[in-house]
C-alpha positions as CSV (number, residue, x, y, z in Angstrom):
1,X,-36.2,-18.5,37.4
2,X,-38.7,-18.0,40.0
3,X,-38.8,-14.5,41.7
4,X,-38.6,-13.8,45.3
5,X,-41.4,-12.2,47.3
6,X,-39.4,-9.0,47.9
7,X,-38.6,-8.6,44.4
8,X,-42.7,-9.0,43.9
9,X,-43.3,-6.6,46.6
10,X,-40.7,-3.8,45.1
11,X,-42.3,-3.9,41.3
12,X,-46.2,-4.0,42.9
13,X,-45.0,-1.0,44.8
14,X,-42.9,1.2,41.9
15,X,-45.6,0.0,39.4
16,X,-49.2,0.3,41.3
17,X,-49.9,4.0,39.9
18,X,-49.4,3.0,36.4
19,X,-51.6,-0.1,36.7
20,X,-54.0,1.7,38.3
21,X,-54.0,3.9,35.4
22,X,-54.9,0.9,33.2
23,X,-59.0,0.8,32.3
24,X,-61.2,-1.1,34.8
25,X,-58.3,-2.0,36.6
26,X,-59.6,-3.7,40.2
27,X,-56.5,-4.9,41.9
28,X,-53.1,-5.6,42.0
29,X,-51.5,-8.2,44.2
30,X,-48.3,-10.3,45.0
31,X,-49.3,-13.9,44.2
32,X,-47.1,-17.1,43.7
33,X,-46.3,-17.8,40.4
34,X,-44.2,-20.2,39.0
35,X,-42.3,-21.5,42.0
36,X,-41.9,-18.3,43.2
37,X,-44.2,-14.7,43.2
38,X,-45.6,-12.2,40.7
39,X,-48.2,-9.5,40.8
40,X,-51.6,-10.8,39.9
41,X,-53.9,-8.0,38.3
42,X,-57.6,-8.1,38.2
43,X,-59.8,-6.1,35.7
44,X,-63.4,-5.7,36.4
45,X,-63.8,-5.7,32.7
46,X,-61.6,-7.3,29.9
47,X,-58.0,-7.3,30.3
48,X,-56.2,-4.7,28.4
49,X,-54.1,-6.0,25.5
50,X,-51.2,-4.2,26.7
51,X,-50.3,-5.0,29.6
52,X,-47.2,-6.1,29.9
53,X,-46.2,-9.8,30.9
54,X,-43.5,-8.8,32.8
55,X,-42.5,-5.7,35.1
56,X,-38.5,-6.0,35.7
57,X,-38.3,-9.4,35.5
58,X,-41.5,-10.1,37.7
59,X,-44.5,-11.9,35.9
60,X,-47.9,-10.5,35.5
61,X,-50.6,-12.9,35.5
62,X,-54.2,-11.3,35.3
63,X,-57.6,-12.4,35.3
64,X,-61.1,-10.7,34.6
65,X,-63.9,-10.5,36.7
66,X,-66.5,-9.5,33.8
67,X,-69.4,-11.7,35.0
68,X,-71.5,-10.6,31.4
């Protein structure tokens, strides 16, 4: 069920201090995802194999930006 932007917004929000927490975190933004929006998290290194794939009911999508 895709999520709405607002619903994106509110878990990027009540969730940014913990992902920042997360090693070589870069950035986390609201992206669309499936038919609807999810927070996109970029690593400057690997991504960690913990985070989660969802926060409430809002995907997490993630990418690396480890150019080595």
């Amino acid at each position: 069920m895709p999520v709405a932007k607002e619903a994106a917004e509110a878990a990027r929000d009540r969730y940014l201090s913990t992902l920042s927490q997360l090693p070589g975190m870069d950035r986390v933004e609201v992206a669309p995802v499936d038919g609807g929006y999810g927070l996109s998290v970029r690593f400057r290194s690997s991504v960690p194999p913990d985070l989660p794939r969802d926060l409430d009911g809002v995907p997490v999508v993630s990418e690396s930006i480890d150019r080595a």
